[in-house]
KEKE-3310 file (N, C-alpha, C; in steps of 0.2 Angstrom, whole numbers, plus 5000, padded with zeros to 4 digits):
npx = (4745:4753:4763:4760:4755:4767:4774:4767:4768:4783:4782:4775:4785:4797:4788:4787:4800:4805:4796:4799:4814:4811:4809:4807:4812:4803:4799:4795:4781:4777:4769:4774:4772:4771:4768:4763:4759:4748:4753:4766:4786:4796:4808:4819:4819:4817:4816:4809:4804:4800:4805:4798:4800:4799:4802:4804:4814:4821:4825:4830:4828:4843:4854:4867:4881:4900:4915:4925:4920:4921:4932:4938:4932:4939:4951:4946:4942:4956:4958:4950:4947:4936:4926:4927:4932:4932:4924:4909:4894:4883:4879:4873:4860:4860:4849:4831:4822:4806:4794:4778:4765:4755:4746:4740:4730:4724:4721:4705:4705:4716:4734:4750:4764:4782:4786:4800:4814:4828:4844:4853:4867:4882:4889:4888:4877:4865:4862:4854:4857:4850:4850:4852:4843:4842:4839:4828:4825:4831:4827:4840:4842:4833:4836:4825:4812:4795:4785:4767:4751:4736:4720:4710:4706:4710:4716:4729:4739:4754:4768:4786:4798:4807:4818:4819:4825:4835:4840:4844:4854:4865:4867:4871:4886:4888:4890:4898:4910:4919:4913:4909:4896:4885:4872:4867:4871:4859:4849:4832:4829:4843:4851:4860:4865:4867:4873:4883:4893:4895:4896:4910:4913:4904:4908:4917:4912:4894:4888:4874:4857:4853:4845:4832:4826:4808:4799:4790:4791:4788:4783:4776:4765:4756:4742:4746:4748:4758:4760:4767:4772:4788:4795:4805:4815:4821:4835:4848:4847:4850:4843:4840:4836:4821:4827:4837:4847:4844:4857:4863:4866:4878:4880:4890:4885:4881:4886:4878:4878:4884:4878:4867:4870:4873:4871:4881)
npy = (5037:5027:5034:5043:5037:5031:5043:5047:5036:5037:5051:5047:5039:5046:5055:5044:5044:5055:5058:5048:5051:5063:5058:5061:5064:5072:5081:5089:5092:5097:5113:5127:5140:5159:5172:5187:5200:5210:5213:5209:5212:5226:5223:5233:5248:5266:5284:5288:5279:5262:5244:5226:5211:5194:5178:5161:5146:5133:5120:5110:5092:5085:5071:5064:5065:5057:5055:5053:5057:5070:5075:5071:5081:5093:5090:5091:5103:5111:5113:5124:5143:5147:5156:5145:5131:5120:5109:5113:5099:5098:5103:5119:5116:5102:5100:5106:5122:5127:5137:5139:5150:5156:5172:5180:5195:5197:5207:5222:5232:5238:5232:5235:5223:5215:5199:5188:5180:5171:5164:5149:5139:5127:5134:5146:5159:5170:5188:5198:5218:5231:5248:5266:5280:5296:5296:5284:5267:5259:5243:5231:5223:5210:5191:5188:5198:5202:5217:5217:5226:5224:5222:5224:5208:5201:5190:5180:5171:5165:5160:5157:5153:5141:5146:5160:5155:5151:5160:5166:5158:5159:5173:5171:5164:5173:5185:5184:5182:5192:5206:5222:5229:5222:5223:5229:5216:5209:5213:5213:5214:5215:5204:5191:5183:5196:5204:5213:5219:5211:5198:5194:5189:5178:5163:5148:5135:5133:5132:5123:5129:5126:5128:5139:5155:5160:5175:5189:5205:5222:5241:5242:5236:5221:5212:5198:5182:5172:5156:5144:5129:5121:5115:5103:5097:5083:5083:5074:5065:5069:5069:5065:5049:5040:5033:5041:5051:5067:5079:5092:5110:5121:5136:5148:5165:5177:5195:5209:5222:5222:5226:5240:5252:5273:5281:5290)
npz = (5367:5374:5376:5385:5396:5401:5403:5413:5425:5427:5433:5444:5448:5452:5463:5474:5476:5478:5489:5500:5498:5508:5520:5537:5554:5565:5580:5593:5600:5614:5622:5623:5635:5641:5649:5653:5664:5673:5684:5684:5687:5682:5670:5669:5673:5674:5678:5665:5661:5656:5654:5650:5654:5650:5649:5642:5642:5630:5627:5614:5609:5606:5601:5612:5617:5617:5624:5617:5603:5605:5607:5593:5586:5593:5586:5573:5572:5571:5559:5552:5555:5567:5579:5590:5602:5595:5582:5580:5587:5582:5566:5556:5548:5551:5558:5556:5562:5567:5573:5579:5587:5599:5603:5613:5619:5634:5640:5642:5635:5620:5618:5616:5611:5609:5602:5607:5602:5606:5602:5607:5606:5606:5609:5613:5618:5615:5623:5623:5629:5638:5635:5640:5631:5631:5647:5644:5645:5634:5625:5617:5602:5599:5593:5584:5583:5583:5582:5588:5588:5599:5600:5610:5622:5608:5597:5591:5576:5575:5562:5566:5554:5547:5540:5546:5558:5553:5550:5564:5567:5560:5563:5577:5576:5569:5576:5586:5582:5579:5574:5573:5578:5586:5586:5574:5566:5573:5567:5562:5546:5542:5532:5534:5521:5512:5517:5515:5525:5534:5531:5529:5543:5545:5550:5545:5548:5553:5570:5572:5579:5598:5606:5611:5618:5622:5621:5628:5626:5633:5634:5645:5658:5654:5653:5646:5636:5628:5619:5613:5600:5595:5583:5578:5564:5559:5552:5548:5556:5569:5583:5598:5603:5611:5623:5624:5636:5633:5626:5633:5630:5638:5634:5633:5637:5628:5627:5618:5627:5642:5653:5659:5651:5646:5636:5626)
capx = (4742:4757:4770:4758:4756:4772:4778:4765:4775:4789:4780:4773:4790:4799:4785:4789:4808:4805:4793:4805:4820:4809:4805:4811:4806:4800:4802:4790:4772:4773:4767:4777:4768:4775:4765:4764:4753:4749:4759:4775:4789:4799:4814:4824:4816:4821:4809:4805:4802:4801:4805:4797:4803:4798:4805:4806:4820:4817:4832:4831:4830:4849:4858:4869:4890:4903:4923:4929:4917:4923:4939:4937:4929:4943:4953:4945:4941:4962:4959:4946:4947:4933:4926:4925:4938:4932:4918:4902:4891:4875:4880:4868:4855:4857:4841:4829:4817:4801:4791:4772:4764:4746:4748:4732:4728:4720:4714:4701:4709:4724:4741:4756:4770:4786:4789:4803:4816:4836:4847:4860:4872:4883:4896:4886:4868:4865:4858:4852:4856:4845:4855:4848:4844:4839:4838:4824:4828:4830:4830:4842:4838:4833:4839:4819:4807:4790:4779:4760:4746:4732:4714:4707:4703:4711:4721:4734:4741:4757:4773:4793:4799:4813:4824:4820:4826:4842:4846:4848:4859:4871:4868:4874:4888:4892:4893:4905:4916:4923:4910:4909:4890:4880:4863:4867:4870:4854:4842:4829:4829:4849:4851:4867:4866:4866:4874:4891:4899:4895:4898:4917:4911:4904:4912:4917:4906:4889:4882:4865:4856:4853:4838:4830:4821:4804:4797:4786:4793:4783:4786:4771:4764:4751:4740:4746:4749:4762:4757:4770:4776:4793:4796:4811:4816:4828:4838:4853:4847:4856:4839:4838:4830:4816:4828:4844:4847:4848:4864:4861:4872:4880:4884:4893:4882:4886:4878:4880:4881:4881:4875:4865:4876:4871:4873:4884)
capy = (5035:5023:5038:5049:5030:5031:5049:5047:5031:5041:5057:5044:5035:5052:5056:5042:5044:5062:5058:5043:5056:5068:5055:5064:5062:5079:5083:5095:5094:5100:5119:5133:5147:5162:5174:5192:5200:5216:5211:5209:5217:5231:5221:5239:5256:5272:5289:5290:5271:5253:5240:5224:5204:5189:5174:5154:5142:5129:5116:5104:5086:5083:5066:5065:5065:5055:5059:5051:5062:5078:5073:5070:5086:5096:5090:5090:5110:5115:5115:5127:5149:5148:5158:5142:5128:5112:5108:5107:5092:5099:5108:5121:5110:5098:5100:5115:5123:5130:5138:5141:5153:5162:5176:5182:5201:5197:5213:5224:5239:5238:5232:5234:5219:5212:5192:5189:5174:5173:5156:5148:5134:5123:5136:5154:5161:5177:5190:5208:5222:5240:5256:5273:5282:5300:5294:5282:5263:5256:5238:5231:5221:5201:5189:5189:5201:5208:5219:5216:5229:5218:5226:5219:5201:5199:5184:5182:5164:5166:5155:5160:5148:5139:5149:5164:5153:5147:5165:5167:5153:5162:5178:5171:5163:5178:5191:5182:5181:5200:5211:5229:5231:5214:5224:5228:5209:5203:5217:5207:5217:5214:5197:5187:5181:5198:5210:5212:5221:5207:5193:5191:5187:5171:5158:5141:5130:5138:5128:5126:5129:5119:5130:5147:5157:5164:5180:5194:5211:5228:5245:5242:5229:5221:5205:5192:5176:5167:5151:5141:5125:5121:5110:5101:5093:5079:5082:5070:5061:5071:5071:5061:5042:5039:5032:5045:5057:5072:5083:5099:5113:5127:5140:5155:5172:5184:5202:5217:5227:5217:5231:5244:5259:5278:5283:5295)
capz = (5374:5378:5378:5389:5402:5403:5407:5419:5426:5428:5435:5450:5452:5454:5469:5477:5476:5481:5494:5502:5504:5514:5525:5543:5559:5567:5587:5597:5601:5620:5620:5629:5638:5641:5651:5656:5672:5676:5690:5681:5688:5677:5672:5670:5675:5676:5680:5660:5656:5659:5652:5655:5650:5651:5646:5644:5639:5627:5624:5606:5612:5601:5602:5614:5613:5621:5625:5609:5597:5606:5606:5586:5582:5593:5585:5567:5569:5570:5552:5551:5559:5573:5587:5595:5601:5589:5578:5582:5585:5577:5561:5553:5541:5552:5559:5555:5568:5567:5579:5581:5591:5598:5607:5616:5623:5642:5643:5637:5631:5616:5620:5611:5614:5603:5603:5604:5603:5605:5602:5609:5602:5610:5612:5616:5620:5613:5630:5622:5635:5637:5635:5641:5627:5634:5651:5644:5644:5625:5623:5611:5595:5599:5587:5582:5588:5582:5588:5588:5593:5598:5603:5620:5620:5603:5597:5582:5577:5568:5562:5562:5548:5546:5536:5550:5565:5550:5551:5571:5571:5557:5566:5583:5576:5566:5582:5593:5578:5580:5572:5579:5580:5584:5583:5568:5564:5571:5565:5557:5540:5538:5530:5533:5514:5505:5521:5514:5529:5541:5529:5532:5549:5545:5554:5541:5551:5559:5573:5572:5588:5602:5609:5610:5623:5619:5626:5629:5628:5635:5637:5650:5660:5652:5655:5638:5636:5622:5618:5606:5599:5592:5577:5574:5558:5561:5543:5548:5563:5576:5588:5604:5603:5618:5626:5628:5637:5626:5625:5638:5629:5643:5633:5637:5637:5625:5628:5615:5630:5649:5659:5656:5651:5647:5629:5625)
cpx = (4748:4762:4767:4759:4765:4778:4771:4767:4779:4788:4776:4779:4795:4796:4786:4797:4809:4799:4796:4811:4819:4806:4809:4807:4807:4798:4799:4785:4773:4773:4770:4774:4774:4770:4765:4759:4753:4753:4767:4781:4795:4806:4822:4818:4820:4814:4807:4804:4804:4802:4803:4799:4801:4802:4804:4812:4817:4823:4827:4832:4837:4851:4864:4878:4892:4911:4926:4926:4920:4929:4943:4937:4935:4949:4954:4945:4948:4961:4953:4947:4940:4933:4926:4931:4938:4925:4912:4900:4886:4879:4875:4867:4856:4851:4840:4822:4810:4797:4782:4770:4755:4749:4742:4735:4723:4716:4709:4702:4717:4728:4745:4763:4773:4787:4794:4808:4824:4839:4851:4862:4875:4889:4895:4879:4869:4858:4859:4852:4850:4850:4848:4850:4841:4835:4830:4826:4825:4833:4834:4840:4838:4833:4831:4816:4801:4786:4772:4757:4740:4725:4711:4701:4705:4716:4724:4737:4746:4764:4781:4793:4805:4817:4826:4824:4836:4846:4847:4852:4865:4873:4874:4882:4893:4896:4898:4911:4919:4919:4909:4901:4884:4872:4862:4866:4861:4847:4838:4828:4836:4849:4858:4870:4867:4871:4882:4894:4899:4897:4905:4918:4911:4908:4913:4912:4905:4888:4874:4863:4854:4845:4836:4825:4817:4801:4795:4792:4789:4787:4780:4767:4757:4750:4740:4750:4751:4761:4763:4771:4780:4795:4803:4811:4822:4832:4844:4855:4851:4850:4841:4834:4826:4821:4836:4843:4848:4853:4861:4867:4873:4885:4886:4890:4886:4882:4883:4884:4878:4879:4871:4870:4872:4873:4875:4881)
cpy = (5031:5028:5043:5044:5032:5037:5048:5043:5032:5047:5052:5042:5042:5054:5053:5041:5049:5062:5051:5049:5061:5065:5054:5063:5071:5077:5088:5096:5098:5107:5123:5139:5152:5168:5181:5196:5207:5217:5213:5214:5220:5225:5227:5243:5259:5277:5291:5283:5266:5250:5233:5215:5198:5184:5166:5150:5135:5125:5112:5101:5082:5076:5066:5062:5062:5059:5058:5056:5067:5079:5073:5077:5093:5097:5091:5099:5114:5115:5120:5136:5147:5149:5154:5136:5121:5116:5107:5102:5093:5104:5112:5116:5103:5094:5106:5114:5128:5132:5142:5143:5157:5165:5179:5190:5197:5201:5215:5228:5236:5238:5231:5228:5215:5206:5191:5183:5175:5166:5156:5142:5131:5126:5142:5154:5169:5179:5197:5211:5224:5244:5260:5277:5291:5299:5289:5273:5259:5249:5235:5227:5213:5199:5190:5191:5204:5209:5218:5223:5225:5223:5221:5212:5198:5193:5180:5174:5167:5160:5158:5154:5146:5142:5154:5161:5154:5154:5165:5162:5154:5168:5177:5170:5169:5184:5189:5181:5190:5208:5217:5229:5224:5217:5224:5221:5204:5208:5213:5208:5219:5207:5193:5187:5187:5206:5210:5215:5219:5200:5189:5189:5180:5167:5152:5135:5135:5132:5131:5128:5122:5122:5137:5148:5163:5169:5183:5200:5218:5234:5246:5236:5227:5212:5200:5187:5174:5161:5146:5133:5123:5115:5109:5097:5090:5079:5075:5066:5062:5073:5062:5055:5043:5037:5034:5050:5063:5078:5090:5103:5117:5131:5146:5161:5176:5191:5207:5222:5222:5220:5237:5252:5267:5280:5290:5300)
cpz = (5377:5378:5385:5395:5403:5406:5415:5425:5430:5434:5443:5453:5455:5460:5474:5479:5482:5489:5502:5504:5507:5520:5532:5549:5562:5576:5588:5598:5610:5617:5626:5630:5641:5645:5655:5657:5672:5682:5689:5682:5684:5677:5673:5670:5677:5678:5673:5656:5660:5652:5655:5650:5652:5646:5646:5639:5635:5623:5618:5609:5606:5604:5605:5613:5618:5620:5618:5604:5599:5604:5597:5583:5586:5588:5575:5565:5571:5563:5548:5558:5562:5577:5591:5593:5598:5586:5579:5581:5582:5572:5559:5549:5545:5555:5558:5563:5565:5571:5577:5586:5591:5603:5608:5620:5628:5642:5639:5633:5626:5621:5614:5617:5609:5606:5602:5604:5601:5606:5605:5604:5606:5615:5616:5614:5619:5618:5627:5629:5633:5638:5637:5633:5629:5640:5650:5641:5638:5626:5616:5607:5599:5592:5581:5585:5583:5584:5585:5590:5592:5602:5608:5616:5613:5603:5591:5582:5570:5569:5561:5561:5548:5546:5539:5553:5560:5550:5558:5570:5566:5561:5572:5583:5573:5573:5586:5588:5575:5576:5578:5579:5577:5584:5576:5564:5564:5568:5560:5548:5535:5538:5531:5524:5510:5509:5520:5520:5536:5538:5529:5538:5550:5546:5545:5542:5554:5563:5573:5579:5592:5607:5607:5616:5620:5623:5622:5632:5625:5638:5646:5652:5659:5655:5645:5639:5628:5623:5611:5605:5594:5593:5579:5571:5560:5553:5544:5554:5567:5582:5593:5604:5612:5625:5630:5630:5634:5629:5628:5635:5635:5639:5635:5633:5632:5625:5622:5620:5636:5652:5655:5656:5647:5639:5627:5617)
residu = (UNK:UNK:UNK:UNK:UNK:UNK:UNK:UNK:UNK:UNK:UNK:UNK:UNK:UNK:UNK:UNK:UNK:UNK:UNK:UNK:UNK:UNK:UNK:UNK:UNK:UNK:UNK:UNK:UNK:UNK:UNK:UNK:UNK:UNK:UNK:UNK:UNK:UNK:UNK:UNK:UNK:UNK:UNK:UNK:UNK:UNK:UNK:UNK:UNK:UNK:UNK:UNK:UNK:UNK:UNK:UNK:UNK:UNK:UNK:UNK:UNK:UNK:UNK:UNK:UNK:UNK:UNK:UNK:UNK:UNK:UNK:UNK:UNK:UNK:UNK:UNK:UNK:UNK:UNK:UNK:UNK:UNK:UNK:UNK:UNK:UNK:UNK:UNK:UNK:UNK:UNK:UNK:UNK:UNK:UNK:UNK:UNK:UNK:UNK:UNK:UNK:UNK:UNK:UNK:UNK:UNK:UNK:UNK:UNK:UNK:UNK:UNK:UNK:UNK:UNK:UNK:UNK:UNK:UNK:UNK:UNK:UNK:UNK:UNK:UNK:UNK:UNK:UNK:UNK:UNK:UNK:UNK:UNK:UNK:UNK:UNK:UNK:UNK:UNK:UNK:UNK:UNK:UNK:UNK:UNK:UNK:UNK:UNK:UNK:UNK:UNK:UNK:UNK:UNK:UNK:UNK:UNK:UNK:UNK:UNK:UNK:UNK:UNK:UNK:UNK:UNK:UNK:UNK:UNK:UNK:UNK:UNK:UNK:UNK:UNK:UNK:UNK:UNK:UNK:UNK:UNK:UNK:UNK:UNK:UNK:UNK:UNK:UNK:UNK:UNK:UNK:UNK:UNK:UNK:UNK:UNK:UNK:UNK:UNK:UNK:UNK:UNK:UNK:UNK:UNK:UNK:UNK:UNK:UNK:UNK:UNK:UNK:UNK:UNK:UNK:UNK:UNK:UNK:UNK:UNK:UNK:UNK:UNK:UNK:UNK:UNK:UNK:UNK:UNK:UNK:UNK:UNK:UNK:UNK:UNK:UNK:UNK:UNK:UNK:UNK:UNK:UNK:UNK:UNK:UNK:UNK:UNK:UNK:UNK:UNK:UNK:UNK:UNK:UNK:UNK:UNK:UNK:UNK:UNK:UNK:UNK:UNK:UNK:UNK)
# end
Protein backbone atom coordinates (compact mmCIF):
# COMPACT_ATOMS: atom_id res chain seq x y z
CA UNK A 1 0.00 0.00 0.00
CA UNK A 2 2.80 2.53 0.92
CA UNK A 3 4.93 1.63 -2.18
CA UNK A 4 1.86 1.93 -4.54
CA UNK A 5 0.96 5.99 -2.23
CA UNK A 6 3.95 6.60 -3.27
CA UNK A 7 4.53 5.81 -7.03
CA UNK A 8 1.27 7.60 -7.15
CA UNK A 9 3.19 10.71 -5.44
CA UNK A 10 5.56 10.76 -7.86
CA UNK A 11 3.11 10.02 -11.05
CA UNK A 12 0.90 13.49 -9.74
CA UNK A 13 4.25 15.43 -9.09
CA UNK A 14 5.50 14.51 -12.64
CA UNK A 15 1.98 15.99 -14.04
CA UNK A 16 2.52 18.99 -12.36
CA UNK A 17 6.00 19.52 -13.43
CA UNK A 18 4.91 18.50 -16.98
CA UNK A 19 1.95 20.48 -16.79
CA UNK A 20 4.00 23.88 -15.50
CA UNK A 21 6.38 23.48 -18.50
CA UNK A 22 3.50 23.62 -21.13
CA UNK A 23 2.38 26.61 -19.57
CA UNK A 24 2.29 28.89 -23.02
CA UNK A 25 0.39 31.58 -23.87
CA UNK A 26 -1.57 31.21 -27.20
CA UNK A 27 -2.56 34.14 -29.71
CA UNK A 28 -5.69 34.18 -32.20
CA UNK A 29 -9.21 34.08 -31.51
CA UNK A 30 -10.36 36.75 -34.40
CA UNK A 31 -11.90 34.64 -37.40
CA UNK A 32 -10.79 35.39 -40.99
CA UNK A 33 -13.21 35.09 -43.95
CA UNK A 34 -12.28 34.47 -47.04
CA UNK A 35 -15.07 34.46 -49.59
CA UNK A 36 -15.79 33.62 -53.23
CA UNK A 37 -18.93 35.03 -55.43
CA UNK A 38 -20.39 33.95 -58.45
CA UNK A 39 -19.19 37.15 -59.21
CA UNK A 40 -15.59 36.55 -58.82
CA UNK A 41 -13.40 37.83 -61.37
CA UNK A 42 -11.12 34.95 -63.24
CA UNK A 43 -7.75 35.70 -61.85
CA UNK A 44 -6.10 34.22 -65.22
CA UNK A 45 -8.21 32.94 -68.32
CA UNK A 46 -7.62 31.81 -71.40
CA UNK A 47 -10.46 30.30 -74.13
CA UNK A 48 -9.93 26.72 -72.44
CA UNK A 49 -10.04 27.57 -68.57
CA UNK A 50 -9.99 29.87 -65.69
CA UNK A 51 -8.62 30.10 -62.89
CA UNK A 52 -10.11 31.88 -60.10
CA UNK A 53 -8.21 33.27 -56.50
CA UNK A 54 -9.06 34.53 -53.66
CA UNK A 55 -7.01 35.46 -50.89
CA UNK A 56 -6.41 37.03 -47.33
CA UNK A 57 -3.26 37.99 -45.42
CA UNK A 58 -2.97 37.12 -41.88
CA UNK A 59 0.27 38.56 -39.97
CA UNK A 60 1.37 36.73 -36.43
CA UNK A 61 1.30 39.35 -33.65
CA UNK A 62 5.51 38.71 -33.12
CA UNK A 63 7.38 40.84 -30.63
CA UNK A 64 8.94 43.54 -31.86
CA UNK A 65 12.77 44.38 -32.82
CA UNK A 66 15.11 47.33 -32.33
CA UNK A 67 18.44 48.47 -34.36
CA UNK A 68 20.78 46.90 -31.72
CA UNK A 69 18.96 43.16 -32.10
CA UNK A 70 19.32 43.35 -35.85
CA UNK A 71 22.55 44.63 -35.75
CA UNK A 72 23.32 41.38 -33.39
CA UNK A 73 21.72 38.82 -35.48
CA UNK A 74 23.54 40.35 -38.79
CA UNK A 75 26.20 40.00 -37.46
CA UNK A 76 25.65 36.51 -35.55
CA UNK A 77 24.40 34.88 -39.07
CA UNK A 78 28.27 35.52 -40.81
CA UNK A 79 28.87 32.25 -39.25
CA UNK A 80 26.28 30.48 -40.66
CA UNK A 81 25.62 29.65 -45.26
CA UNK A 82 22.07 31.41 -45.69
CA UNK A 83 19.75 32.55 -48.29
CA UNK A 84 19.39 35.46 -46.21
CA UNK A 85 21.66 38.38 -44.71
CA UNK A 86 21.50 37.64 -40.61
CA UNK A 87 19.67 35.47 -38.46
CA UNK A 88 16.39 35.58 -38.02
CA UNK A 89 14.38 37.15 -35.07
CA UNK A 90 11.69 34.30 -34.90
CA UNK A 91 13.36 30.89 -35.33
CA UNK A 92 11.43 27.89 -36.28
CA UNK A 93 9.89 26.28 -32.70
CA UNK A 94 9.86 29.28 -31.65
CA UNK A 95 6.31 29.56 -31.96
CA UNK A 96 3.91 26.95 -33.66
CA UNK A 97 0.80 27.82 -35.72
CA UNK A 98 -2.29 26.19 -36.19
CA UNK A 99 -5.00 27.07 -38.22
CA UNK A 100 -8.82 26.17 -37.95
CA UNK A 101 -11.17 26.27 -40.63
CA UNK A 102 -15.10 25.94 -41.99
CA UNK A 103 -15.57 26.15 -45.30
CA UNK A 104 -19.22 26.24 -46.55
CA UNK A 105 -20.85 25.49 -50.24
CA UNK A 106 -23.42 28.62 -50.82
CA UNK A 107 -24.95 27.12 -53.43
CA UNK A 108 -27.16 24.37 -54.35
CA UNK A 109 -25.55 22.37 -56.65
CA UNK A 110 -21.79 20.55 -55.81
CA UNK A 111 -18.75 22.62 -55.92
CA UNK A 112 -15.19 21.51 -56.09
CA UNK A 113 -12.52 24.15 -54.39
CA UNK A 114 -8.70 23.74 -52.92
CA UNK A 115 -7.94 25.85 -49.54
CA UNK A 116 -5.16 26.87 -49.82
CA UNK A 117 -2.42 28.70 -47.65
CA UNK A 118 1.25 30.11 -48.49
CA UNK A 119 3.92 31.69 -45.76
CA UNK A 120 5.92 34.29 -45.49
CA UNK A 121 9.04 35.04 -43.03
CA UNK A 122 10.66 37.81 -42.34
CA UNK A 123 12.95 37.59 -45.36
CA UNK A 124 10.41 35.98 -48.35
CA UNK A 125 6.69 35.25 -49.09
CA UNK A 126 6.22 32.28 -51.17
CA UNK A 127 3.67 33.67 -54.74
CA UNK A 128 2.72 30.29 -56.71
CA UNK A 129 2.31 31.38 -60.52
CA UNK A 130 -0.19 29.46 -63.37
CA UNK A 131 1.70 28.05 -66.44
CA UNK A 132 -0.26 27.05 -69.58
CA UNK A 133 -0.48 23.65 -69.90
CA UNK A 134 -2.08 22.94 -73.34
CA UNK A 135 -3.17 26.24 -73.68
CA UNK A 136 -5.28 25.69 -70.38
CA UNK A 137 -4.16 27.71 -67.27
CA UNK A 138 -2.61 25.22 -64.42
CA UNK A 139 -2.15 26.54 -61.07
CA UNK A 140 1.05 25.86 -59.37
CA UNK A 141 1.39 23.85 -56.00
CA UNK A 142 0.58 26.12 -52.78
CA UNK A 143 2.68 25.59 -49.75
CA UNK A 144 -0.79 23.81 -48.63
CA UNK A 145 -3.59 23.09 -50.68
CA UNK A 146 -6.55 20.69 -50.52
CA UNK A 147 -9.34 20.14 -52.59
CA UNK A 148 -12.89 19.66 -51.14
CA UNK A 149 -16.06 18.46 -53.21
CA UNK A 150 -18.80 19.74 -51.18
CA UNK A 151 -22.69 19.00 -52.22
CA UNK A 152 -24.92 22.13 -52.20
CA UNK A 153 -25.40 23.75 -48.90
CA UNK A 154 -22.72 21.55 -47.35
CA UNK A 155 -20.23 22.39 -44.77
CA UNK A 156 -16.85 20.76 -43.55
CA UNK A 157 -14.79 21.86 -40.40
CA UNK A 158 -11.27 20.86 -40.59
CA UNK A 159 -7.63 21.63 -38.81
CA UNK A 160 -4.01 22.04 -40.61
CA UNK A 161 -1.82 21.22 -37.49
CA UNK A 162 1.13 22.47 -36.39
CA UNK A 163 3.65 20.09 -37.83
CA UNK A 164 1.69 20.88 -41.51
CA UNK A 165 2.27 24.75 -41.10
CA UNK A 166 6.21 23.58 -39.51
CA UNK A 167 6.68 22.26 -42.84
CA UNK A 168 5.77 25.51 -44.99
CA UNK A 169 8.00 27.28 -43.10
CA UNK A 170 10.97 24.60 -44.01
CA UNK A 171 9.59 24.45 -47.33
CA UNK A 172 9.89 28.22 -47.90
CA UNK A 173 13.17 28.45 -46.53
CA UNK A 174 14.23 25.65 -48.51
CA UNK A 175 13.15 27.13 -52.09
CA UNK A 176 14.88 30.22 -52.04
CA UNK A 177 17.99 28.35 -51.05
CA UNK A 178 18.79 27.16 -54.86
CA UNK A 179 16.66 24.20 -55.57
CA UNK A 180 15.68 23.57 -59.09
CA UNK A 181 12.12 22.80 -58.79
CA UNK A 182 10.25 24.64 -55.82
CA UNK A 183 6.88 22.72 -56.66
CA UNK A 184 8.58 19.85 -56.24
CA UNK A 185 9.60 21.15 -52.72
CA UNK A 186 6.26 22.31 -51.67
CA UNK A 187 4.12 19.36 -52.92
CA UNK A 188 2.20 18.42 -49.94
CA UNK A 189 3.21 14.52 -50.22
CA UNK A 190 7.20 15.39 -50.34
CA UNK A 191 8.25 15.75 -46.85
CA UNK A 192 11.39 17.98 -45.93
CA UNK A 193 12.44 15.38 -43.24
CA UNK A 194 12.63 12.11 -45.45
CA UNK A 195 12.93 13.91 -49.29
CA UNK A 196 16.64 13.50 -49.73
CA UNK A 197 16.96 15.49 -53.06
CA UNK A 198 15.89 18.69 -51.40
CA UNK A 199 17.42 18.21 -48.02
CA UNK A 200 20.75 19.67 -48.73
CA UNK A 201 18.72 22.71 -49.47
CA UNK A 202 17.80 23.29 -45.84
CA UNK A 203 19.19 26.36 -44.69
CA UNK A 204 21.03 25.96 -40.94
CA UNK A 205 18.54 28.34 -39.38
CA UNK A 206 14.81 28.08 -40.78
CA UNK A 207 12.74 31.20 -39.95
CA UNK A 208 9.66 30.32 -38.66
CA UNK A 209 6.79 32.42 -40.32
CA UNK A 210 5.68 35.51 -39.62
CA UNK A 211 2.15 34.96 -41.36
CA UNK A 212 0.25 33.27 -44.13
CA UNK A 213 -2.33 34.07 -46.72
CA UNK A 214 -5.48 31.88 -46.77
CA UNK A 215 -7.56 31.23 -49.87
CA UNK A 216 -9.99 29.77 -52.01
CA UNK A 217 -8.87 28.25 -55.28
CA UNK A 218 -11.48 27.31 -58.46
CA UNK A 219 -11.40 26.28 -61.69
CA UNK A 220 -14.97 28.08 -61.69
CA UNK A 221 -16.63 30.70 -59.88
CA UNK A 222 -18.58 29.43 -57.30
CA UNK A 223 -20.57 31.02 -54.17
CA UNK A 224 -18.12 29.70 -50.87
CA UNK A 225 -17.15 31.00 -47.96
CA UNK A 226 -13.65 30.08 -45.77
CA UNK A 227 -14.25 30.81 -42.41
CA UNK A 228 -10.74 30.27 -40.13
CA UNK A 229 -8.81 30.89 -37.02
CA UNK A 230 -5.23 31.02 -36.44
CA UNK A 231 -3.61 29.68 -33.27
CA UNK A 232 -0.37 30.56 -32.20
CA UNK A 233 1.77 29.05 -29.54
CA UNK A 234 4.08 31.39 -28.04
CA UNK A 235 7.06 28.60 -27.29
CA UNK A 236 9.79 31.22 -26.39
CA UNK A 237 7.80 34.27 -25.79
CA UNK A 238 8.56 36.01 -29.07
CA UNK A 239 4.71 37.12 -29.40
CA UNK A 240 3.69 40.95 -28.98
CA UNK A 241 2.48 42.03 -25.29
CA UNK A 242 -1.04 44.21 -25.40
CA UNK A 243 0.89 46.85 -25.45
CA UNK A 244 3.54 46.62 -28.53
CA UNK A 245 3.31 47.16 -31.63
CA UNK A 246 4.09 43.89 -33.25
CA UNK A 247 6.93 43.42 -35.87
CA UNK A 248 5.23 43.84 -39.59
CA UNK A 249 7.66 41.69 -41.71
CA UNK A 250 8.07 42.98 -45.81
CA UNK A 251 9.31 40.16 -47.31
CA UNK A 252 10.48 39.85 -50.76
CA UNK A 253 8.09 37.74 -53.19
CA UNK A 254 9.43 34.62 -54.39
CA UNK A 255 7.27 33.01 -57.39
CA UNK A 256 8.38 29.50 -58.92
CA UNK A 257 7.37 31.14 -62.02
CA UNK A 258 6.32 35.22 -62.03
CA UNK A 259 4.42 35.30 -65.10
CA UNK A 260 2.49 33.24 -66.73
CA UNK A 261 4.65 31.30 -69.34
CA UNK A 262 3.51 28.61 -72.06
CA UNK A 263 4.92 25.26 -71.53
CA UNK A 264 7.01 23.80 -73.59
Amino acid sequence: MGHALKLTGWALLLLLVLGCADERRFAGEELHQVAMTADTAAAVESEDGAIFIVETRVDLPVRPINDTVLSDLRQAGEAYELPYDRLPWVQRGDIEVEIDFTLANLDDDEREVAVIVNGYNEFHEYVPGVILVDEEPTAEFSQWERFYMLEGGERIVRTIREEELDEVAVDLATVVNGVDNPNNVVFFENMSATDERNREFIPEVVPALMGVRLGLRATAAANILLEATVRVRDVEDMLADDDEEPYVAMPEPFAPSSVMTEEE
